[in-house]
N, C-alpha and C positions, 0 to 999 in steps of 0.2 A: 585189129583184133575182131571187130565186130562183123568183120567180108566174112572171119574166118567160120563164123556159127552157121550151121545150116540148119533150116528149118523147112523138115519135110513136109508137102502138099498133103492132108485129110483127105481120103478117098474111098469110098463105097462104106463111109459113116454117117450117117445121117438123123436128123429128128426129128420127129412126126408130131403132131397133132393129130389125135384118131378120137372119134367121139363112139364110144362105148356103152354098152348097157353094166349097168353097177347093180348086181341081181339082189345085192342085200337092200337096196332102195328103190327097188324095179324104176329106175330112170336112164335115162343117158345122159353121159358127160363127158366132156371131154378128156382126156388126158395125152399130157407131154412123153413122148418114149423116144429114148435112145436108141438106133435100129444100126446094127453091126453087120454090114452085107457082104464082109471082106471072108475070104478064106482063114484069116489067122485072128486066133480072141485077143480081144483089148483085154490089159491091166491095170486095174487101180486109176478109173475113170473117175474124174471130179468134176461135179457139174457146179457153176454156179447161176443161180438164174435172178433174173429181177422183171417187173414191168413198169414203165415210165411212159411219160411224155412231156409236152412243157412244162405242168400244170401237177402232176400227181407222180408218186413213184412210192412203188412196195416195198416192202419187205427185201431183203436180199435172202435167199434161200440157197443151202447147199447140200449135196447130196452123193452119196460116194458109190460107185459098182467097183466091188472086188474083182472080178469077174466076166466077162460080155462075152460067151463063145461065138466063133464065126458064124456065122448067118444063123444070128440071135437077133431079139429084140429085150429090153428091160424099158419098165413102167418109172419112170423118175416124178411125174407128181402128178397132182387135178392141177388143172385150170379152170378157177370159177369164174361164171359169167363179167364179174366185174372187170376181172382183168384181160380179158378178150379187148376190148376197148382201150388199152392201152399196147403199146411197142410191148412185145415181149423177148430178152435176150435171153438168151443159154451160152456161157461160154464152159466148152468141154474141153478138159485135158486126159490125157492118155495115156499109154505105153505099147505100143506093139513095135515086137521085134527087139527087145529093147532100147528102142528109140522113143521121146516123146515127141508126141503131137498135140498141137493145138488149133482148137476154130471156134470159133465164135457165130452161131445161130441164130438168126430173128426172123420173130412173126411180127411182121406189119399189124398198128391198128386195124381194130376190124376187120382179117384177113385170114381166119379162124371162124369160118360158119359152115352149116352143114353142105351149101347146095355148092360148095369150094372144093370140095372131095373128090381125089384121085387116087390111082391106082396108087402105090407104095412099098418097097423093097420090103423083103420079107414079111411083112407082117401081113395077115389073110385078111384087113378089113381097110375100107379107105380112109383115108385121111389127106391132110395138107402137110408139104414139107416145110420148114422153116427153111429161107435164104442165108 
């Protein structure tokens, strides 16, 4: 039964890490964005995210997109300096086509700093992907 399930490969979906200016606190921060680089919108995206290591582990957080038009991006949370220092995961689930899809995201400790910044699918500022 279990040969019989297929499970399509996530592709030109991705999560970013982009450190932004927050104008109501005139600073930079980071933030985690889901970036939809596909021709067709995702539906009813469920993110869950946490950050651990051996030693410490967050909060589990979750957060819903109704929503993600093709070559979109949506804001799913901050990331405060604390937790930069820890593994941080994102597991996304989805609908396109009505098929679902699933992957699972992480930023490596400390792999989330400014001078780490590259170019990034749709979104116009740089950032780091998560693996």
């Amino acid at each position: 039964m279990r040969k019989d399930i297929e499970i399509p490969e996530v592709e030109e979906v991705y999560l970013a890490a982009v450190y932004v200016l927050n104008e109501q606190f005139e600073s930079y921060e980071w933030n985690a964005y889901l970036i939809n680089a596909s021709s067709e919108a995702l539906e009813m995206a469920l993110i869950v995210s946490r950050g651990f290591d051996k030693k410490k582990e967050t909060s589990t957080m979750r957060h819903k997109i109704e929503v993600l038009p093709a070559k979109n991006f949506a804001k799913i949370e901050f990331l405060q300096e604390d937790v930069l220092k820890l593994n941080n995961e994102f597991k996304v689930t989805f609908f396109k086509n009505n098929k679902m899809y699933e992957k699972t995201f992480v930023f490596k400790a400390n792999s989330i700093r400014e001078n780490a910044r590259v170019e990034i699918p749709v979104i116009p500022e740089k950032g780091i992907l998560a693996k």
